[in-house]
PDB file with SEQRES, HELIX, SHEET and CRYST1 records, atoms N, CA, C and O in Angstrom:
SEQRES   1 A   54  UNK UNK UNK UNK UNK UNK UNK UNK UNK UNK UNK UNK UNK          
SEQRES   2 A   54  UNK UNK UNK UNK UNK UNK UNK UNK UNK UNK UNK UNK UNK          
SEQRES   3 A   54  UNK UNK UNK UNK UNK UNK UNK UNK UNK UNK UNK UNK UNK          
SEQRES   4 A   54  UNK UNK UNK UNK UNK UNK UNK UNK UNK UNK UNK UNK UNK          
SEQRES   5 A   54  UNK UNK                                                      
HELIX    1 AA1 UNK A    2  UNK A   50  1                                  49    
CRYST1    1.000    1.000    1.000  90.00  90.00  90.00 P 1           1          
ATOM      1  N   UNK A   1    -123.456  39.171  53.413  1.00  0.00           N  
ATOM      2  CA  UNK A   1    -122.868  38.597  54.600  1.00  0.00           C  
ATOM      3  C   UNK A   1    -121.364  38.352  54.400  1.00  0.00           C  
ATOM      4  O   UNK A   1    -120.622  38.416  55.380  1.00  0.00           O  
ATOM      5  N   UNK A   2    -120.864  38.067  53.150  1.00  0.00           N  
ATOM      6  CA  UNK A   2    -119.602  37.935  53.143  1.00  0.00           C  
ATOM      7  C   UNK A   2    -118.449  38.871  53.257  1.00  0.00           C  
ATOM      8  O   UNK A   2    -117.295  38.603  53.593  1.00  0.00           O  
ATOM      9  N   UNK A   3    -118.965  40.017  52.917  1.00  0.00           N  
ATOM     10  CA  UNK A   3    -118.207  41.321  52.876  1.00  0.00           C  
ATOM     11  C   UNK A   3    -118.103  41.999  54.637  1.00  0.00           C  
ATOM     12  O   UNK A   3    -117.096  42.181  55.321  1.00  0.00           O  
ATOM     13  N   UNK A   4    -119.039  42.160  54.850  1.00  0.00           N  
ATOM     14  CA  UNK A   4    -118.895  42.491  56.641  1.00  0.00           C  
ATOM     15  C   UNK A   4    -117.804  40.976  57.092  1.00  0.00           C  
ATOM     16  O   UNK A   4    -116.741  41.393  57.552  1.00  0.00           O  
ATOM     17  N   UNK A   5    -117.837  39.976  57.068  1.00  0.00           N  
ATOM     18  CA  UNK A   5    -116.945  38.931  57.615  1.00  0.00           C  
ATOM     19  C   UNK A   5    -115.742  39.233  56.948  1.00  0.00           C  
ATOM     20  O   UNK A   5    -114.880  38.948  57.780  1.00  0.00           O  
ATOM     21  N   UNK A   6    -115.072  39.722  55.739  1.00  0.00           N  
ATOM     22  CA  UNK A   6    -113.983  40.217  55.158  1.00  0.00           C  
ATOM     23  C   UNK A   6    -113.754  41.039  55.412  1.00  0.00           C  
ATOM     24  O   UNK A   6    -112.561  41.262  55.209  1.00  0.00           O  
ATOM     25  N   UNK A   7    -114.333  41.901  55.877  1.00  0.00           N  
ATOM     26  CA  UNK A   7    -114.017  43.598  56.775  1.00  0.00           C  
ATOM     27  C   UNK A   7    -113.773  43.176  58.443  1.00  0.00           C  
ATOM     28  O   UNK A   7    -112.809  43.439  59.161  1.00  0.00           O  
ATOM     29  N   UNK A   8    -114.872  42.518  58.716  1.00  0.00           N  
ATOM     30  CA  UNK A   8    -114.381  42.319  60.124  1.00  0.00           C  
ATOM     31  C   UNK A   8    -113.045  41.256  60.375  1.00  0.00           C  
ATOM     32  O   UNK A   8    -112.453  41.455  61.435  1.00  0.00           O  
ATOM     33  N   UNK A   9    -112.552  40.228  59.568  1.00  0.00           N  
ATOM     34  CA  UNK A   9    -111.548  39.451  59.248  1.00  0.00           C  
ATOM     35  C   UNK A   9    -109.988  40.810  59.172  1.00  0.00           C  
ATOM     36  O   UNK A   9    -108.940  40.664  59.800  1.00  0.00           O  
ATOM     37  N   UNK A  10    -110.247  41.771  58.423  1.00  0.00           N  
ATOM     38  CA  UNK A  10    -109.123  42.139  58.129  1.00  0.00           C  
ATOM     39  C   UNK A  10    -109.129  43.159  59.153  1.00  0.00           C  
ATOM     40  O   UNK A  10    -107.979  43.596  59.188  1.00  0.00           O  
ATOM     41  N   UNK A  11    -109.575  43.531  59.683  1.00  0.00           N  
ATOM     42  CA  UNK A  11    -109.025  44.992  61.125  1.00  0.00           C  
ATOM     43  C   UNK A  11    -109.126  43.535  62.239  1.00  0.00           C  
ATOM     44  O   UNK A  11    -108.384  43.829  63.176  1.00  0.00           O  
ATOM     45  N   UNK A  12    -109.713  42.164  62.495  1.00  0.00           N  
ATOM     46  CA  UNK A  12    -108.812  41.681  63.338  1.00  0.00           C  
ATOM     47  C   UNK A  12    -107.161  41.349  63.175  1.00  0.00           C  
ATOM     48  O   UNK A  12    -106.360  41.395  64.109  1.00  0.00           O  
ATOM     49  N   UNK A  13    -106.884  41.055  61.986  1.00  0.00           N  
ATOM     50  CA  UNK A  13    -105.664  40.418  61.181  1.00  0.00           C  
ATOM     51  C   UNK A  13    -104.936  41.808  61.589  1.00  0.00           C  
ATOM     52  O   UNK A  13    -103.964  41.654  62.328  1.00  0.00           O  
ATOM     53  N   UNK A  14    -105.246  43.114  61.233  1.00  0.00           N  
ATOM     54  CA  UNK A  14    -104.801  43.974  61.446  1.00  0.00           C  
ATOM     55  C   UNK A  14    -104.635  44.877  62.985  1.00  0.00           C  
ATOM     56  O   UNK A  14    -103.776  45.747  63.127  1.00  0.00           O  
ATOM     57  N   UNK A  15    -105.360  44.589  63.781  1.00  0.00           N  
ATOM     58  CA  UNK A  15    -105.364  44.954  65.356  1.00  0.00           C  
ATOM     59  C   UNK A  15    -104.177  44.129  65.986  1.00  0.00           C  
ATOM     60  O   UNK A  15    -103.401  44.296  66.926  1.00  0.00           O  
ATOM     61  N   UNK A  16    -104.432  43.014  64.886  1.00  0.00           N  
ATOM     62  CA  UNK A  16    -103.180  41.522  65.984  1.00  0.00           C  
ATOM     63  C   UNK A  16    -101.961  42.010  65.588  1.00  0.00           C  
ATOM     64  O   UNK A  16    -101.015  42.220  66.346  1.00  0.00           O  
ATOM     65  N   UNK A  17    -101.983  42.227  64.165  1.00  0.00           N  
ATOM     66  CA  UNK A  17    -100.312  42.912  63.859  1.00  0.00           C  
ATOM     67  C   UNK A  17     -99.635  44.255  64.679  1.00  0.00           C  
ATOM     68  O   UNK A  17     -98.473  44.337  65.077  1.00  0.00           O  
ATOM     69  N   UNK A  18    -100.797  45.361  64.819  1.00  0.00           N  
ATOM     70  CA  UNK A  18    -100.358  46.055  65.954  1.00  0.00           C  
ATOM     71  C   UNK A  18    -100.037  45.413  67.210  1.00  0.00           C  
ATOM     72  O   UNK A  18     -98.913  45.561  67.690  1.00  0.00           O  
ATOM     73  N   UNK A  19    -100.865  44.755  67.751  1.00  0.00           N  
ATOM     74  CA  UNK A  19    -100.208  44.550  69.176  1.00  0.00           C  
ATOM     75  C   UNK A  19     -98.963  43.310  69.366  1.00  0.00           C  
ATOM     76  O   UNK A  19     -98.639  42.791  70.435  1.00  0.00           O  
ATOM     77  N   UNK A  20     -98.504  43.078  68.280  1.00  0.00           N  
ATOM     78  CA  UNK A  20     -97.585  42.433  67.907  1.00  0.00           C  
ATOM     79  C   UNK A  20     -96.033  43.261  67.673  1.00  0.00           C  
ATOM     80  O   UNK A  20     -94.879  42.940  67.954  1.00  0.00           O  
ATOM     81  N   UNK A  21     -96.580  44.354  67.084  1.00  0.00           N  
ATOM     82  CA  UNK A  21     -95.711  45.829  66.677  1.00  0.00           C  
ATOM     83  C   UNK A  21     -95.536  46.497  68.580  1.00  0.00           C  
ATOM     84  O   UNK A  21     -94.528  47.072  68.991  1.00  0.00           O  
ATOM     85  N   UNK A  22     -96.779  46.208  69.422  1.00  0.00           N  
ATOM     86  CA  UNK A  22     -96.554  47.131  70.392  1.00  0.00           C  
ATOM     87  C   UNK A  22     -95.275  46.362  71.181  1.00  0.00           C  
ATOM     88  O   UNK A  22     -94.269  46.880  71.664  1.00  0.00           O  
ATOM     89  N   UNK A  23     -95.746  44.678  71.133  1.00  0.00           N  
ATOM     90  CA  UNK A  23     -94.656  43.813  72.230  1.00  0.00           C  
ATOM     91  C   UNK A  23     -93.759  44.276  71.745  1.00  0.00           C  
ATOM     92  O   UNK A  23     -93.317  45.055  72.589  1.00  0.00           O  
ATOM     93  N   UNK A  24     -92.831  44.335  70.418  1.00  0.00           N  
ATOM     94  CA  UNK A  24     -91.880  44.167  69.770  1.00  0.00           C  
ATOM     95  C   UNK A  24     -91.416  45.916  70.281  1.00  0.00           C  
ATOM     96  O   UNK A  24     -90.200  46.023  70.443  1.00  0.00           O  
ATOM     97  N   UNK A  25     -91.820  46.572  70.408  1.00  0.00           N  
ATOM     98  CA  UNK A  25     -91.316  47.663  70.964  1.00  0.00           C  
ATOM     99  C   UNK A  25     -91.078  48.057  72.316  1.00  0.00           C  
ATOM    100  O   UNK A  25     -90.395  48.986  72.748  1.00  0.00           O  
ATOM    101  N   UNK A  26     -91.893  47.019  73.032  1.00  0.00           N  
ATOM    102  CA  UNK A  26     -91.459  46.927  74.657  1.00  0.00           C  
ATOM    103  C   UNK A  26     -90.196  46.517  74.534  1.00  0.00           C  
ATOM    104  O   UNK A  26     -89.290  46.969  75.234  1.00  0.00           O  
ATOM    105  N   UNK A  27     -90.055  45.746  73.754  1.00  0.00           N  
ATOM    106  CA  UNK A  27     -88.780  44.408  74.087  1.00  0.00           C  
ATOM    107  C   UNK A  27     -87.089  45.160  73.472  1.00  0.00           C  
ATOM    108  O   UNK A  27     -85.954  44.980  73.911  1.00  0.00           O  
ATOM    109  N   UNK A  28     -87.529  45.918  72.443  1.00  0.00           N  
ATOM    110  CA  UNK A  28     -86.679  46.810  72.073  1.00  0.00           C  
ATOM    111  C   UNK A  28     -86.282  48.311  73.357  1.00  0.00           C  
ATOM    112  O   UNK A  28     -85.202  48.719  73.786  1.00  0.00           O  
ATOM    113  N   UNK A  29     -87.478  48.694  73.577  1.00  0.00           N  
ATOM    114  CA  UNK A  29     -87.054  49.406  74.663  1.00  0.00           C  
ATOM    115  C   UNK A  29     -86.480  49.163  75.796  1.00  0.00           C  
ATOM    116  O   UNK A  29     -85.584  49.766  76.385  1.00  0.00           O  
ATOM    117  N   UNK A  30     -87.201  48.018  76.115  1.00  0.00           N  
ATOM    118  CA  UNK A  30     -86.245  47.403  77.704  1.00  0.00           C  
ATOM    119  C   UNK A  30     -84.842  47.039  77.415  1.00  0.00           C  
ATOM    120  O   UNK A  30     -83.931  47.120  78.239  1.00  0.00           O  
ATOM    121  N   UNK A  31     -84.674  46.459  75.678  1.00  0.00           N  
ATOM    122  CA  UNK A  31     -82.681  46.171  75.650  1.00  0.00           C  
ATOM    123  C   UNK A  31     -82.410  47.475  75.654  1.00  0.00           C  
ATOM    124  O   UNK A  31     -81.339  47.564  76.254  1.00  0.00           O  
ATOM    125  N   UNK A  32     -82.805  48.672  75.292  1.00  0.00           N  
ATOM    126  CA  UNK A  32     -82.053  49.664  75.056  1.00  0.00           C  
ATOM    127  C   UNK A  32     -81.649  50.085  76.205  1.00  0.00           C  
ATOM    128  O   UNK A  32     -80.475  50.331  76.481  1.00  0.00           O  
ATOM    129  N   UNK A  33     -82.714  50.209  77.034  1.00  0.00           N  
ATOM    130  CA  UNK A  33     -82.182  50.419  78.604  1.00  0.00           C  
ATOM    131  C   UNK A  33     -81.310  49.915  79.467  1.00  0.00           C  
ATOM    132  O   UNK A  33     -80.524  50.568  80.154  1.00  0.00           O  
ATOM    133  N   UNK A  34     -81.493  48.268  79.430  1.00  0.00           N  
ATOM    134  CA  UNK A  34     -80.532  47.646  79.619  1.00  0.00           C  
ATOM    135  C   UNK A  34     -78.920  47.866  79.232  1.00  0.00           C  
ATOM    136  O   UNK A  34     -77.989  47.992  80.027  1.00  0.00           O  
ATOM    137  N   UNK A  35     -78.872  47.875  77.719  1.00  0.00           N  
ATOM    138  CA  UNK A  35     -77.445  48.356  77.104  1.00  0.00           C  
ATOM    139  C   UNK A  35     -77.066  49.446  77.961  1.00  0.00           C  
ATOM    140  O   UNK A  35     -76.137  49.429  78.769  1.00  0.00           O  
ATOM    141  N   UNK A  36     -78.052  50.635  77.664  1.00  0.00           N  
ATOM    142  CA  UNK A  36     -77.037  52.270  78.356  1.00  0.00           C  
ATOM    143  C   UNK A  36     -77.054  51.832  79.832  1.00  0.00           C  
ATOM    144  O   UNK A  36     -75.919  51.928  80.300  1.00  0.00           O  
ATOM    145  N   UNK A  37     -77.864  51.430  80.633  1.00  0.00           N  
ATOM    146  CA  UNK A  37     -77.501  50.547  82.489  1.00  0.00           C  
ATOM    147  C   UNK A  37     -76.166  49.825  82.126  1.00  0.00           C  
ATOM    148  O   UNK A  37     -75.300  50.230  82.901  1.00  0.00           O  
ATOM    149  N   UNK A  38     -75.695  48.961  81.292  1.00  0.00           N  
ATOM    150  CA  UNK A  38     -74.077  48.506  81.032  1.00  0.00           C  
ATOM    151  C   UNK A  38     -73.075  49.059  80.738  1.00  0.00           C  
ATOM    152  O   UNK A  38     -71.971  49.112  81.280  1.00  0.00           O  
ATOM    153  N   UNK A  39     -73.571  49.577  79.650  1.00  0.00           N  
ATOM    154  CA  UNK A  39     -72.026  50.797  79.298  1.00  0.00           C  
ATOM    155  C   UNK A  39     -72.310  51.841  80.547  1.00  0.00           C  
ATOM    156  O   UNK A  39     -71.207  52.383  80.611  1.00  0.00           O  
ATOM    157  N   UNK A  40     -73.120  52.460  81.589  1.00  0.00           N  
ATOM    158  CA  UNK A  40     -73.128  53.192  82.726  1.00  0.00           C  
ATOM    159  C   UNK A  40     -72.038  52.255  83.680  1.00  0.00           C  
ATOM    160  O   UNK A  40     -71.047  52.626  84.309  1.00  0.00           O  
ATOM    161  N   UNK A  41     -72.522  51.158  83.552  1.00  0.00           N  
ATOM    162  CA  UNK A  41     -71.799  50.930  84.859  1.00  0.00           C  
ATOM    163  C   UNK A  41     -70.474  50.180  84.296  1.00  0.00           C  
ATOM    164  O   UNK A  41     -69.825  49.598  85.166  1.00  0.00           O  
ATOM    165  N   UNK A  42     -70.057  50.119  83.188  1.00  0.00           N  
ATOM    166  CA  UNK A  42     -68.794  49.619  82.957  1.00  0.00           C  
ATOM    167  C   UNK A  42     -67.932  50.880  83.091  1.00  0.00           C  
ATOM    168  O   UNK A  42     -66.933  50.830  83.808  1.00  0.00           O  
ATOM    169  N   UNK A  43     -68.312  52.200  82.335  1.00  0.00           N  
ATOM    170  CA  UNK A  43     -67.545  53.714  82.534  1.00  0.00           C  
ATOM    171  C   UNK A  43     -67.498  53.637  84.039  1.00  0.00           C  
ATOM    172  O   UNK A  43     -66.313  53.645  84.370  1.00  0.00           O  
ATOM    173  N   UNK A  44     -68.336  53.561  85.149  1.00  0.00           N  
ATOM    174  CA  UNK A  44     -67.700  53.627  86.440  1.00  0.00           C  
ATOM    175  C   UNK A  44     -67.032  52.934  86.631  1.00  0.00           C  
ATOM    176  O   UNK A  44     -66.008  53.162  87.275  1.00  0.00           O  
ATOM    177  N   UNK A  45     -67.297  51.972  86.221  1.00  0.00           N  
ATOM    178  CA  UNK A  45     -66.198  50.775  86.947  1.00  0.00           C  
ATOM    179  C   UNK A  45     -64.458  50.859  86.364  1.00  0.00           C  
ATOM    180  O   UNK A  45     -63.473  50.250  86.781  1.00  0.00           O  
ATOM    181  N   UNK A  46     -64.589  51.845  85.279  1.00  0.00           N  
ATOM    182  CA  UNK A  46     -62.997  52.218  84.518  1.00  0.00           C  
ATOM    183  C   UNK A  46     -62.747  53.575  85.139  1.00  0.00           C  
ATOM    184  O   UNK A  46     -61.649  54.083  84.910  1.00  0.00           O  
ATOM    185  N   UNK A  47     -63.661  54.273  85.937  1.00  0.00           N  
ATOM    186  CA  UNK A  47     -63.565  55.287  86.169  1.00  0.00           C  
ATOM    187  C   UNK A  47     -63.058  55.165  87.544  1.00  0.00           C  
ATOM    188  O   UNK A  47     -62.283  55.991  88.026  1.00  0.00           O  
ATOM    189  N   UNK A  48     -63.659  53.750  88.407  1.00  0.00           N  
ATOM    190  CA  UNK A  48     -63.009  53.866  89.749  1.00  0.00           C  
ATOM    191  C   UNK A  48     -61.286  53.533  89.325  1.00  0.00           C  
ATOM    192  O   UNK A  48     -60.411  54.240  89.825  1.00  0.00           O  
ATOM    193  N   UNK A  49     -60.964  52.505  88.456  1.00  0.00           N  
ATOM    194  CA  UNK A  49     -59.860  51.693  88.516  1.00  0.00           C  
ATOM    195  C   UNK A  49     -58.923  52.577  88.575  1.00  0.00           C  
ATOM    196  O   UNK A  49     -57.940  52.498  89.312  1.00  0.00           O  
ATOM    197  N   UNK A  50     -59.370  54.207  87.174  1.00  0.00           N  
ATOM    198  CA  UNK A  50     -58.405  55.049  87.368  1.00  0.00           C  
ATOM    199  C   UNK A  50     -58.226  55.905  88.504  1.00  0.00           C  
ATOM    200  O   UNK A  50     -57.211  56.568  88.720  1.00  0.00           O  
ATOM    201  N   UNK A  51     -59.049  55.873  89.079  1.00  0.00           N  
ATOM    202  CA  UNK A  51     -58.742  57.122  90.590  1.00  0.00           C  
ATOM    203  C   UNK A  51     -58.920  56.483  91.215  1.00  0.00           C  
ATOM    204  O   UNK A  51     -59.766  57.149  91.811  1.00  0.00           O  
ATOM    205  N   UNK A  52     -58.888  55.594  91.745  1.00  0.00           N  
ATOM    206  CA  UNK A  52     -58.787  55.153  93.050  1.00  0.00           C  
ATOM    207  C   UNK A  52     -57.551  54.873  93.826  1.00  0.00           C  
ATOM    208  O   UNK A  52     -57.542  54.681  95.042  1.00  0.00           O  
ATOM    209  N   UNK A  53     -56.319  54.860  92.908  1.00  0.00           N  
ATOM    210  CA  UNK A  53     -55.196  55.064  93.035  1.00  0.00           C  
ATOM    211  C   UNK A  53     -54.639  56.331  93.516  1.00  0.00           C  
ATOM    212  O   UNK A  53     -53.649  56.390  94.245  1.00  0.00           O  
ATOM    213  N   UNK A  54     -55.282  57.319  93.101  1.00  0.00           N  
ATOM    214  CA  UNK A  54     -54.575  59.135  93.780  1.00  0.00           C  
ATOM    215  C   UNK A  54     -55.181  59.300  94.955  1.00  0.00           C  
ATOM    216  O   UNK A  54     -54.964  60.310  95.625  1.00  0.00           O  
TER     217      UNK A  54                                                      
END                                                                             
C-alpha cells in the first residue's frame, strides 16, 4: 500500500508542476505580445511625427 501512494503522490507533485510550467508560459506569452503591440505603436507614433510635416 505504500508504494502505489508514493507513485500516486509523485505524478500528482508532478502534474501540479506542469500546470504551473503551463500558467508561467501564458504569462510570458501575453508580455511578449504586449512588448511587440508597444514598440508597434511607438515606431508609428515616430513615424507620424516624421511625415506629417511634408
Amino acid at each position: 500500500m505504500f508504494w502505489p501512494f508514493v507513485a500516486a503522490t509523485a505524478i500528482s507533485v508532478g502534474l501540479i508542476r506542469l500546470g504551473a510550467l503551463s500558467v508561467w508560459v501564458g504569462v510570458f506569452k501575453s508580455m511578449l505580445s504586449l512588448i511587440l503591440a508597444a514598440v508597434c505603436v511607438v515606431g508609428m507614433v515616430f513615424a507620424w511625427r516624421r511625415y506629417r510635416d511634408r
